[in-house]
C-alpha positions as a LaTeX table, in Angstrom:
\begin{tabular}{lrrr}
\hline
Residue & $x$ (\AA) & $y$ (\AA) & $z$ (\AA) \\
\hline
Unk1 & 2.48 & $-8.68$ & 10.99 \\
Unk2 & $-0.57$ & $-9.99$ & 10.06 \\
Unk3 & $-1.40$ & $-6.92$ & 7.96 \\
Unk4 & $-4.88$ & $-5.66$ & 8.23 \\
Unk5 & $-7.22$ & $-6.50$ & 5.53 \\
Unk6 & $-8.16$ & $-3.78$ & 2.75 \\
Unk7 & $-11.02$ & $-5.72$ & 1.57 \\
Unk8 & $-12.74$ & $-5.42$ & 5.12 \\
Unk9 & $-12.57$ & $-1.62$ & 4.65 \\
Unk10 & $-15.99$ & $-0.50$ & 3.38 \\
Unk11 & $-14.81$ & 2.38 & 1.78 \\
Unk12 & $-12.43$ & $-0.61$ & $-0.21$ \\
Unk13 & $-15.77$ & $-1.96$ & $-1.69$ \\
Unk14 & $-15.38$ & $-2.48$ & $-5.38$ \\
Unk15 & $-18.70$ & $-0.84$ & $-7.51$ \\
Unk16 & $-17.30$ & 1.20 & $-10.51$ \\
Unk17 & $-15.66$ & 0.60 & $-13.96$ \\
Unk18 & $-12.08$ & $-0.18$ & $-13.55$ \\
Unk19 & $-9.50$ & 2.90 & $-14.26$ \\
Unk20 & $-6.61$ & 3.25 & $-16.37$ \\
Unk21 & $-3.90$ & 1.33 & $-16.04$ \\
Unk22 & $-1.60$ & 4.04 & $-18.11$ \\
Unk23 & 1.43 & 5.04 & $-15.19$ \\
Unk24 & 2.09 & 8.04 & $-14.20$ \\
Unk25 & 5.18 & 9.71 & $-14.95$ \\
Unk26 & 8.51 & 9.98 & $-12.66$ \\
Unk27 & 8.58 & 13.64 & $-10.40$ \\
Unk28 & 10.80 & 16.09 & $-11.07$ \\
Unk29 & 12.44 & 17.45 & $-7.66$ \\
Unk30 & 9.98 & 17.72 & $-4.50$ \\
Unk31 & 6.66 & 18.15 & $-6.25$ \\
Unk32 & 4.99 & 14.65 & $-7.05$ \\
Unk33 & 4.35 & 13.59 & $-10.36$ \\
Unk34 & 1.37 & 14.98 & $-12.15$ \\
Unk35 & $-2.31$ & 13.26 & $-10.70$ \\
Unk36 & $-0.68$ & 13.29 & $-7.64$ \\
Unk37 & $-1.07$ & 15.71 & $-4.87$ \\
Unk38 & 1.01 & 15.87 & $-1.33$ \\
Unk39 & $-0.74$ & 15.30 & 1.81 \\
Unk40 & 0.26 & 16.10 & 5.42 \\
Unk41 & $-1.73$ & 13.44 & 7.26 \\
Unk42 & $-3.51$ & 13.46 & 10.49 \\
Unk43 & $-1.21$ & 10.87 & 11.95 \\
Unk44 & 2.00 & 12.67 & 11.50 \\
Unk45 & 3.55 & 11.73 & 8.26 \\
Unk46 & 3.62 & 13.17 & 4.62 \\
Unk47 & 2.95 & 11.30 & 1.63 \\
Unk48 & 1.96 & 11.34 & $-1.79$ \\
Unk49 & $-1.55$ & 9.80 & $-3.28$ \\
Unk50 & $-3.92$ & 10.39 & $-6.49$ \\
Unk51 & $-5.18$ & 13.89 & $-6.75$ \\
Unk52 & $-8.88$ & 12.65 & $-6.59$ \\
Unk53 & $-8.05$ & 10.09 & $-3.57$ \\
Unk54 & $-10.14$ & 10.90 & $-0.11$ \\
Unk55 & $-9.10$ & 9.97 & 3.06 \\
Unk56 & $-10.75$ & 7.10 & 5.66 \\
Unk57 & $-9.34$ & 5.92 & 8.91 \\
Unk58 & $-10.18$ & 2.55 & 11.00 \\
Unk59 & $-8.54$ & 0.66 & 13.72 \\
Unk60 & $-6.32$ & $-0.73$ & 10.60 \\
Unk61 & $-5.09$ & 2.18 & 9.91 \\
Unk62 & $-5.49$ & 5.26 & 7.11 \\
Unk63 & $-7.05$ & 4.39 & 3.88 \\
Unk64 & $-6.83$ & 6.49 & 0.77 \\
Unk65 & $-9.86$ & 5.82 & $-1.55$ \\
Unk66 & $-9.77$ & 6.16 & $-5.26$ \\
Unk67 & $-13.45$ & 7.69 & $-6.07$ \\
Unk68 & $-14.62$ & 4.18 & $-7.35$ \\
Unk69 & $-13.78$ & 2.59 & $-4.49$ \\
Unk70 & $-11.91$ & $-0.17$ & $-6.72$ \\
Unk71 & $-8.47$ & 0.88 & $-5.55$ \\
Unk72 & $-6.92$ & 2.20 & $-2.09$ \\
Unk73 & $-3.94$ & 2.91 & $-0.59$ \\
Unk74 & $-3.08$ & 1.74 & 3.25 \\
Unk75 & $-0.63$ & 3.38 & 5.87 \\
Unk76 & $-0.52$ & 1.71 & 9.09 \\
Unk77 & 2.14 & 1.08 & 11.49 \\
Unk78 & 3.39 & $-2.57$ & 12.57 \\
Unk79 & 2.56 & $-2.65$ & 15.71 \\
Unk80 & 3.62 & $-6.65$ & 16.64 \\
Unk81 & 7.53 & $-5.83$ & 17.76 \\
Unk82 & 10.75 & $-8.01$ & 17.18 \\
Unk83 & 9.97 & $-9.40$ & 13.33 \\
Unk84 & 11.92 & $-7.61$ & 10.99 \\
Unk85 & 9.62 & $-6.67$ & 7.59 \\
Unk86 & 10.60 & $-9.42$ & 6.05 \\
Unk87 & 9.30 & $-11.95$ & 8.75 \\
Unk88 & 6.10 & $-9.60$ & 9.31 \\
Unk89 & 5.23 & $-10.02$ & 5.82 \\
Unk90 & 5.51 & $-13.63$ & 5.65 \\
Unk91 & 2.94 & $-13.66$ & 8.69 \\
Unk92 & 0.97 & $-11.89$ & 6.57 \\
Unk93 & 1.32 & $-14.11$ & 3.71 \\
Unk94 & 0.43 & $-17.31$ & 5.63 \\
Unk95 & $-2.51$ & $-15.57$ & 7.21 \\
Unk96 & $-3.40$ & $-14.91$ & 3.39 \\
Unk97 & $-3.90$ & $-18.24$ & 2.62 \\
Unk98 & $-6.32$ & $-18.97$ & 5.16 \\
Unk99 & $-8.31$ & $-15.94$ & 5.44 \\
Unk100 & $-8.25$ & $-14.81$ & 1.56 \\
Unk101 & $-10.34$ & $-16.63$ & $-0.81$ \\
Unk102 & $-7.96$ & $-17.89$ & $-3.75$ \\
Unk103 & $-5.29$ & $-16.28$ & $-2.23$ \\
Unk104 & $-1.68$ & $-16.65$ & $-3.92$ \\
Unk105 & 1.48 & $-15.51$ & $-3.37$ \\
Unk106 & 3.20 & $-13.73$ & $-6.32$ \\
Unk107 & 6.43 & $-12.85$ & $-4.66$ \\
Unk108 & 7.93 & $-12.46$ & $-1.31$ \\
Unk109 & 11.66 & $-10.66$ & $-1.54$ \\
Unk110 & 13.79 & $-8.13$ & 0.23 \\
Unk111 & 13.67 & $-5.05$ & $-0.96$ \\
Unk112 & 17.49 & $-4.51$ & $-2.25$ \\
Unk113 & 19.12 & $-2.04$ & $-4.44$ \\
Unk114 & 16.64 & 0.81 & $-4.87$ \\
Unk115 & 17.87 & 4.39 & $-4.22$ \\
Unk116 & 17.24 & 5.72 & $-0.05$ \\
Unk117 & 14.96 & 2.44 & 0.63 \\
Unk118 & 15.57 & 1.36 & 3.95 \\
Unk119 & 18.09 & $-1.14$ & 4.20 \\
Unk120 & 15.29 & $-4.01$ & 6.17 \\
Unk121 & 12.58 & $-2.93$ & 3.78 \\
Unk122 & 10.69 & $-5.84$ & 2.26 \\
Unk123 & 7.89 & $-6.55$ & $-0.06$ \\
Unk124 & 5.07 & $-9.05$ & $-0.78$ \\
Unk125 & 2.90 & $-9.18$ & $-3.65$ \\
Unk126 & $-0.72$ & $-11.11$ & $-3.71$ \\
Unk127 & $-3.54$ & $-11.87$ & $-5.42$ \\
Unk128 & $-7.07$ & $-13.12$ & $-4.17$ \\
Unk129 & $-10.84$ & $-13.37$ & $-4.76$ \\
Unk130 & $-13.09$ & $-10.29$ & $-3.58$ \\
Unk131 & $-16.39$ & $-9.55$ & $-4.78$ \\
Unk132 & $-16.94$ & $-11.68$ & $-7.71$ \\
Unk133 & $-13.16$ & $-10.42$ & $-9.16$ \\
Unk134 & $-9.83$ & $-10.86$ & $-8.58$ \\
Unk135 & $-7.64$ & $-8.04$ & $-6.59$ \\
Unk136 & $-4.27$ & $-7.59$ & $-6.42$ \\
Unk137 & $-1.73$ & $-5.87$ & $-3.73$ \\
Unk138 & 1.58 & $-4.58$ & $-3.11$ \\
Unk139 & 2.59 & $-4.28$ & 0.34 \\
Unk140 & 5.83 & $-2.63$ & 1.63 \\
Unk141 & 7.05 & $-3.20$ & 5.54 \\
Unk142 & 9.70 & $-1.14$ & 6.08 \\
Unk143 & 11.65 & 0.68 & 9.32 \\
Unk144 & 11.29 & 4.23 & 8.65 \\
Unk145 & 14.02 & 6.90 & 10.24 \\
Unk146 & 11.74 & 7.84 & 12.93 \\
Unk147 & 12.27 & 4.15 & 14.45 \\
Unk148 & 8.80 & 2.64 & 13.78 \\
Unk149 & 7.78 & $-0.38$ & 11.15 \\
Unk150 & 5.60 & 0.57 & 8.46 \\
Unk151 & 3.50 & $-1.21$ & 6.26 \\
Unk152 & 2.04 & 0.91 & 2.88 \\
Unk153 & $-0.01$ & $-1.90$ & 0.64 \\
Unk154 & $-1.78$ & $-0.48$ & $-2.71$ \\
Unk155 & $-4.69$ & $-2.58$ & $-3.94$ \\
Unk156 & $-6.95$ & $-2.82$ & $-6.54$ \\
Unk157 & $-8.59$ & $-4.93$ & $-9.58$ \\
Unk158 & $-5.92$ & $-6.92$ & $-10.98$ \\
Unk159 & $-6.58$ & $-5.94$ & $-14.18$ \\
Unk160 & $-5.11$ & $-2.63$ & $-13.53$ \\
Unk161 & $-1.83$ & $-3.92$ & $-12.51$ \\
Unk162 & 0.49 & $-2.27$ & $-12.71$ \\
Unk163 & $-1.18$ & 0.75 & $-11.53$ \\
Unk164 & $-0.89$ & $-0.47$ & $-7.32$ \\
Unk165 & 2.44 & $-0.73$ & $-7.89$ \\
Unk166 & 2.99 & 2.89 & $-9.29$ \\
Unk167 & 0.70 & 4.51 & $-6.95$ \\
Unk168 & 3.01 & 2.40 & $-4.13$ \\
Unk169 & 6.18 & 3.62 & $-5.53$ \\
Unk170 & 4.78 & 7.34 & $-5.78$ \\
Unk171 & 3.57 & 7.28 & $-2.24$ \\
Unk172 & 6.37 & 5.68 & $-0.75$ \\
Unk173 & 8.82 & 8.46 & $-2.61$ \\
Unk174 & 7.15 & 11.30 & $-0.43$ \\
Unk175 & 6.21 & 9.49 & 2.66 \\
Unk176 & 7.76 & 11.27 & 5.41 \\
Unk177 & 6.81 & 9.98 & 9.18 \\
Unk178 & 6.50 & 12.93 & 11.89 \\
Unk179 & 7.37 & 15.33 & 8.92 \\
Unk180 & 5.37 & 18.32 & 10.53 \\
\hline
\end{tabular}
């Protein structure tokens, strides 16, 4: 898949203090949990990001900026057709290791056993050197129902893991392609 790069985002650039890494608590029924709010994107799908997030677009696809611009979250769909998630992520992954300084590979797995996640979803997790610091992702590749392959990553300093991986699991609880 070959996932586009969130450190080549300029609105990705790192420049504040790092934020919390406290999570957020679980939602209760179809409003997100609180610091989150709901957003009906420009693209055609519905998902759920931090209240104080703002919006950026590129060729590689939406960003979602925390005000710092330490952390975002990506949305883009995989356009390269006939890998499955899992494959598309392993592109990505061996991409990683030439095109990331100090990349490394944290985990690489199917995504198995979690309540209405699509049954080809996968997930990779990374770290690598940006900016003097280390930054660390989650990315999810998934087929959603409307037919097309996703890809939602959530970076940020590594320092506030687990927070990527919360705001991941937030956003990809709401995220609703063509939902309007």
């Amino acid at each position: 898949m070959s996932a586009p790069d969130p450190a080549s985002d300029p609105a990705s650039e790192e420049t504040a203090e790092p934020t919390s890494a406290t999570p957020t608590p679980t939602s209760t029924g179809d409003a997100p949990p609180p610091g989150y709010r709901t957003v009906k994107d420009l693209k055609s799908f519905t998902i759920a990001i931090p209240e104080d997030w703002n919006r950026t677009e590129s060729d590689q696809g939406v960003f979602y900026n925390a005000p710092d611009g330490r952390s975002l979250l990506q949305v883009f769909v995989v356009s390269e057709g006939g890998l499955t998630p899992y494959d598309a992520l392993r592109g990505t992954s061996q991409d990683g290791r030439t095109a990331k300084p100090g990349y490394e590979e944290i985990s690489l797995e199917r995504v198995t056993g979690e309540p209405d996640a699509p049954a080809d979803a996968a997930e990779l997790v990374y770290a690598y050197d940006r900016d003097g610091g280390r930054r660390k992702v989650v990315d999810r590749a998934f087929t959603a129902a409307d037919g097309n392959h996703y890809a939602i990553l959530a970076a940020g300093p590594e320092e506030d893991w687990p927070k990527q991986r919360e705001v991941l699991r937030v956003a990809l609880e709401f995220f609703e392609p063509g939902a309007y």
